[in-house]
VEXGU-795016 format. One record per residue (C-alpha): x, y, z; residue in three letters. Coordinates in steps of 0.25 Angstrom, whole numbers, padded with zeros to 4 digits, always signed. Layout:
residues N
XYZala;...
end
This chain:
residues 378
-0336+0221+0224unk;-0337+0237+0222unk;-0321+0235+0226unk;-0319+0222+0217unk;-0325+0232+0204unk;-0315+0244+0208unk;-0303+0235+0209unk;-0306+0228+0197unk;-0309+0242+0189unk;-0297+0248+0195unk;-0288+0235+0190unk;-0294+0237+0176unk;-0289+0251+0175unk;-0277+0248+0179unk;-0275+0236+0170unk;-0279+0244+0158unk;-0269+0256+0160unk;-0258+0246+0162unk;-0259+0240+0151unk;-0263+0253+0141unk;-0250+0256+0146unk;-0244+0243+0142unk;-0250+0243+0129unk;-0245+0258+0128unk;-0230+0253+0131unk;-0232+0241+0123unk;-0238+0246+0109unk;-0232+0259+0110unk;-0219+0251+0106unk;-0223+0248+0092unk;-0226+0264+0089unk;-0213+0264+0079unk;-0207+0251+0077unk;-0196+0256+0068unk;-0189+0261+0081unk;-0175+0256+0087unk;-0182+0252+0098unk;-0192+0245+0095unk;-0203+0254+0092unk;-0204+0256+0108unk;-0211+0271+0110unk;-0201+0279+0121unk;-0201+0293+0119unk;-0210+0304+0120unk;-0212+0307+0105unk;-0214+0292+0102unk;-0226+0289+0114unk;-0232+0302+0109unk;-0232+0296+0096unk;-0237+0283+0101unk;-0251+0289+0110unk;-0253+0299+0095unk;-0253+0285+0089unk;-0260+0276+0098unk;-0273+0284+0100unk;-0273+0282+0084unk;-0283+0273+0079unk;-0275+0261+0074unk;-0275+0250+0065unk;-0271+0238+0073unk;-0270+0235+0089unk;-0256+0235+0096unk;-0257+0229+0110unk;-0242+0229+0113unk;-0229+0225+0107unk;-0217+0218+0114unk;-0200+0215+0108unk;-0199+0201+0105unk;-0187+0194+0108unk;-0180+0197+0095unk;-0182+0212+0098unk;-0194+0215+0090unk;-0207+0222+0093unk;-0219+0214+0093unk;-0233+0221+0093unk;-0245+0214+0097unk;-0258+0219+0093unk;-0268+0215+0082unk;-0270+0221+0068unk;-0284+0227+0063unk;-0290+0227+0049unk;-0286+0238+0038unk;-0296+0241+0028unk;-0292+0253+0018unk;-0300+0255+0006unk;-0288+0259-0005unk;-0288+0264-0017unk;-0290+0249-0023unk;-0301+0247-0013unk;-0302+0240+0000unk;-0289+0235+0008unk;-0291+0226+0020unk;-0277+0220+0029unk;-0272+0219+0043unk;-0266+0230+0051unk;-0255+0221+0055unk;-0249+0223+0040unk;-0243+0237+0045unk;-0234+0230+0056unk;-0237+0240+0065unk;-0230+0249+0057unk;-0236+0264+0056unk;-0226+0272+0050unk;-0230+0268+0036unk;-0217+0259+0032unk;-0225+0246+0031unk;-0233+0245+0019unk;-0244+0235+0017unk;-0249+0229+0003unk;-0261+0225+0001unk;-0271+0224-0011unk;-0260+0228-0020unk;-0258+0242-0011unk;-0249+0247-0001unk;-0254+0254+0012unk;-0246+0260+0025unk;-0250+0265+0038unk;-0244+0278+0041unk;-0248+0282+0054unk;-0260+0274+0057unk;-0266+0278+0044unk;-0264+0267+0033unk;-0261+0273+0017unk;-0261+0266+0003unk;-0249+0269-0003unk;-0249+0274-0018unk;-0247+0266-0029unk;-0232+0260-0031unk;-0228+0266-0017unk;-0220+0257-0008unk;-0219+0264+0003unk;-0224+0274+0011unk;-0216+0289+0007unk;-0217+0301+0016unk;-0218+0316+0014unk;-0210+0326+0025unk;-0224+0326+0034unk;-0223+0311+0034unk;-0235+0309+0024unk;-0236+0298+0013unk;-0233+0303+0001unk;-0236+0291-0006unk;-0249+0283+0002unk;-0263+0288+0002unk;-0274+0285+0012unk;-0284+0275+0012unk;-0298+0274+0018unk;-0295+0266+0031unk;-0306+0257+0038unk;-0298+0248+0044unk;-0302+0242+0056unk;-0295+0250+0067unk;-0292+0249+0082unk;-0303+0260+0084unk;-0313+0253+0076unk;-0310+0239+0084unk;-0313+0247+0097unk;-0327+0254+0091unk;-0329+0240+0086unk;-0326+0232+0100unk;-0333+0242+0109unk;-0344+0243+0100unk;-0346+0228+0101unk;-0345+0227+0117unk;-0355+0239+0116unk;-0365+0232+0109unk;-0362+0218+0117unk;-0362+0226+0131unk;-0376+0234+0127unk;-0382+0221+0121unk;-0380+0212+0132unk;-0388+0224+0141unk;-0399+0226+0133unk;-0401+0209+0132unk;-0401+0210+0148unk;-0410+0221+0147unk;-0421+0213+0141unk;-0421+0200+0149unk;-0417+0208+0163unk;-0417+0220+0170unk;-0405+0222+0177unk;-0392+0218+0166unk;-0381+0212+0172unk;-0367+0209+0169unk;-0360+0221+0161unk;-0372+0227+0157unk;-0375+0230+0171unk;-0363+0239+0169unk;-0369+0245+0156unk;-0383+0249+0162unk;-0380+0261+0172unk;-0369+0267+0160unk;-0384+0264+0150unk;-0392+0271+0158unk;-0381+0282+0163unk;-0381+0286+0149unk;-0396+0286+0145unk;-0400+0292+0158unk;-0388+0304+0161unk;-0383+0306+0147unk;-0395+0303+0137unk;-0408+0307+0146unk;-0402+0321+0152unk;-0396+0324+0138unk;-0407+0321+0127unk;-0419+0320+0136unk;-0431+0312+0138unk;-0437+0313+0125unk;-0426+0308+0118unk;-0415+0301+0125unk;-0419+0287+0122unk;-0415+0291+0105unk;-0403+0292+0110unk;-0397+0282+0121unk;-0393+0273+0113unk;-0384+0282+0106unk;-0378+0287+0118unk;-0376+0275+0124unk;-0367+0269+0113unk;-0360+0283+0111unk;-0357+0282+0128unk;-0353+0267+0129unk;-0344+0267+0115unk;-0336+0279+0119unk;-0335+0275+0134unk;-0330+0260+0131unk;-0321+0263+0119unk;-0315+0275+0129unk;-0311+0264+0140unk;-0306+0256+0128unk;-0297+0265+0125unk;-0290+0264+0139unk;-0288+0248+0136unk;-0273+0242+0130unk;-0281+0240+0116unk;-0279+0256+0113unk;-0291+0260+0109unk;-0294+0274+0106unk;-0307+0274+0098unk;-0313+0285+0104unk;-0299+0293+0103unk;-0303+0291+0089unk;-0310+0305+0081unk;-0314+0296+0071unk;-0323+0288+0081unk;-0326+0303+0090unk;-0332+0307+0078unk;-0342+0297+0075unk;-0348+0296+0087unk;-0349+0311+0087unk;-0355+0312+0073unk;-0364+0301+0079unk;-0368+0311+0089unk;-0370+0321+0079unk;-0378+0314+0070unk;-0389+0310+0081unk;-0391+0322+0087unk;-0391+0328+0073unk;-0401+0320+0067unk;-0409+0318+0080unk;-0411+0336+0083unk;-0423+0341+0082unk;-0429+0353+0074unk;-0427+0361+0085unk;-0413+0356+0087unk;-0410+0360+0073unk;-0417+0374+0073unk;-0412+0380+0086unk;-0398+0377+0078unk;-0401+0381+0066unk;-0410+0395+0069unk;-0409+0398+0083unk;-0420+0402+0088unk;-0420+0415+0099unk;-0407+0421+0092unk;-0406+0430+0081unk;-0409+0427+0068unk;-0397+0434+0063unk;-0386+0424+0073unk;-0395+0410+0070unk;-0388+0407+0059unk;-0374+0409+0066unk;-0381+0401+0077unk;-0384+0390+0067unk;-0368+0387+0062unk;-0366+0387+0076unk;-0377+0379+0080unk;-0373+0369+0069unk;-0358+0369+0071unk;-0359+0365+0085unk;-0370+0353+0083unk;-0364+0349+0069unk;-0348+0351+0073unk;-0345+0355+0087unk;-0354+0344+0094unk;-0349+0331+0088unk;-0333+0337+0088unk;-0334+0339+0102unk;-0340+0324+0104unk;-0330+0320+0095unk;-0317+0326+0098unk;-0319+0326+0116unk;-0321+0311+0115unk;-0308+0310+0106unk;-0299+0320+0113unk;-0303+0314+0127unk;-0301+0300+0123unk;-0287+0301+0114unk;-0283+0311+0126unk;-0285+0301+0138unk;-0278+0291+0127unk;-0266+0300+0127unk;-0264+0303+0140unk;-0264+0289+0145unk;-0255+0286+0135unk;-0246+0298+0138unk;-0244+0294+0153unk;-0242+0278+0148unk;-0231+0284+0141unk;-0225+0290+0153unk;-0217+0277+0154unk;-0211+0279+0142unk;-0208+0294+0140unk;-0203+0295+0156unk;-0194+0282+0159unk;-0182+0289+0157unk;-0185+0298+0169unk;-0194+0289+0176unk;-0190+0276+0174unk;-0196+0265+0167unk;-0203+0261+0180unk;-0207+0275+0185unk;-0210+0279+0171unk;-0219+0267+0170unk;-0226+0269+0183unk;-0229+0282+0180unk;-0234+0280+0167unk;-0244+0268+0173unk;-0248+0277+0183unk;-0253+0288+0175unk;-0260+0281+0163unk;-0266+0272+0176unk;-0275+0285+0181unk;-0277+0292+0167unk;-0283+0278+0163unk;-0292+0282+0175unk;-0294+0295+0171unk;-0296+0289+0156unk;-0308+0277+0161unk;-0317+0290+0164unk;-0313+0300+0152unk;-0317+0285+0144unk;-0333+0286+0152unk;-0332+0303+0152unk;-0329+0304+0136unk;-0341+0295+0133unk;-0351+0302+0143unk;-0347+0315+0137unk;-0348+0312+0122unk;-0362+0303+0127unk;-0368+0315+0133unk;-0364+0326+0123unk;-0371+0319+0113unk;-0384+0317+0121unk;-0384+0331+0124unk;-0382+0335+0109unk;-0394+0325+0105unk;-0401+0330+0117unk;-0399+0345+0112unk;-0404+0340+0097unk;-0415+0333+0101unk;-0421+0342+0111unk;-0435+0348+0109unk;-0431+0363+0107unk;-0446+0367+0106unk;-0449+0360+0118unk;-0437+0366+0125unk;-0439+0379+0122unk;
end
């Protein structure tokens, strides 16, 4: 059986870098479509171009694309929801109006205005403008921004994992109340609950007070970990490569252990006791700046950094069959590639589980330093 479970796991990985490295061959084709070659990605410069822009959030999903018969490239995907609020209010359509297009040629009316998507952000265009002109940086010189909540593929994936999160952890607390032991998947769930509450939460707040706090760090620990392993999947995810979705989570951290320190907490930061009087309030901008700023940057940009690295590496050797099979050979080239990308993805499966322990546990230890009982520690 233990054997059955490792070949079966070991199948999975390779299944999923086989086809990230489809998917990357397949979509990457669509990168410029108003190439001779039918917008295929070959050179160095243009797969650089193409990782930059795939760890982009993005406004629609591209599984892969194909020639038909008559010679033209077909993109398979699905489009997503754009919602702008304009200069005449609120603007809804379908992402599928661009035409894949992201070079700011195609222009879509709508409500009587005009809009473009110059890379990946989408721009009103001013009034009696037709198209989209240019300055010698390559900025419109004739299109403003617009306040964009469309619904994005970052946003599908926060939605998706958040709702097999709440259906996973729902189905173990029902079996909680009417047995003792789970079964199915949540037996899978329970050791991961309790290695949280006990060796993260417990050690790091303490007795006292880790209960406050479990639940918080069990949804930081599980979001992060199964969005990470998301992101190794064909669908292309990269929410938490996102600084936008980073951030939140670390102002969330912020704002808990903020609102939860205690007197002492913010007294031995503000007046230091033990130290001259003269340096406290050097001490105190310090102080400040580190809990305020330093604290939440540093949860915020190692979880990005990690994750949008581990996507560009990957990437990077996937497009070893490109950039090489001149000297290589399309088949050396692509085995190469294949096996590369096939032990990064390893390598990537535990970064996913590392990234969401460290950024678990760094926050437990700044609640636990902000809740602790100074009086009673000294």
């Amino acid at each position: 059986m233990k054997i059955a479970q490792k070949s079966i796991k070991f199948i999975l990985i390779v299944v999923v870098a086989f086809f990230t490295s489809v998917n990357f061959a397949a979509i990457s084709e669509k990168n410029q479509d108003n190439q001779s070659d039918g917008g295929r990605v070959n050179t160095k410069e243009e797969v650089e171009a193409y990782i930059l822009h795939h760890i982009k959030d993005s406004h629609d999903f591209s599984l892969f694309s194909y020639t038909s018969d008559a010679g033209e490239r077909k993109h398979v995907g699905f489009p997503l929801p754009i919602i702008l609020w304009t200069s005449e209010g609120l603007v809804t359509f379908m992402s599928s109006n661009f035409h894949h297009n992201d070079d700011g040629h195609v222009i879509v009316e709508k409500n009587g205005l005009k809009f473009a998507k110059i890379h990946s952000k989408i721009y009103e265009l001013n009034k009696g403008a037709s198209e989209v002109t240019f300055d010698e940086t390559h900025h419109a010189k004739n299109a403003h921004k617009v306040l964009d909540f469309s619904i994005t593929k970052s946003v599908v994936g926060v939605l998706l994992i958040g709702f097999l999160l709440l259906l996973w952890f729902s189905s173990l607390a029902r079996q909680y109340k009417t047995q003792k032991i789970p079964t199915g998947f949540a037996r899978v769930l329970e050791p991961l609950v309790i290695y949280v509450r006990d060796e993260i939460a417990r050690p790091n707040i303490g007795e006292k007070h880790y209960r406050r706090f479990t639940g918080y760090l069990l949804t930081v620990f599980f979001f992060i970990w199964t969005l990470n392993l998301s992101g190794l999947t064909p669908l292309g995810f990269n929410v938490t490569g996102q600084l936008a979705v980073t951030g939140c989570l670390a102002i969330f951290t912020l704002v808990i252990y903020s609102v939860s320190g205690t007197k002492g907490y913010w007294m031995h930061m503000i007046w230091m006791p033990g130290v001259p009087v003269l340096i406290r309030p050097v001490l105190a901008i310090i102080e400040l700046a580190g809990a305020l700023l330093i604290k939440p940057f540093s949860l915020l940009v190692r979880l990005f950094a990690n994750i949008s690295a581990g996507h560009i590496v990957v990437m990077s050797l996937i497009a070893i069959m490109f950039t090489l099979k001149e000297s290589l050979g399309v088949v050396g080239a692509t085995g190469l590639s294949l096996v590369l990308s096939f032990f990064i993805t390893l390598i990537e499966v535990l970064v996913a589980f590392l990234q969401a322990y460290i950024f678990t546990m760094l926050s437990a230890l700044f609640i636990g330093m902000a809740v602790e009982d100074h009086a009673e520690h000294h």
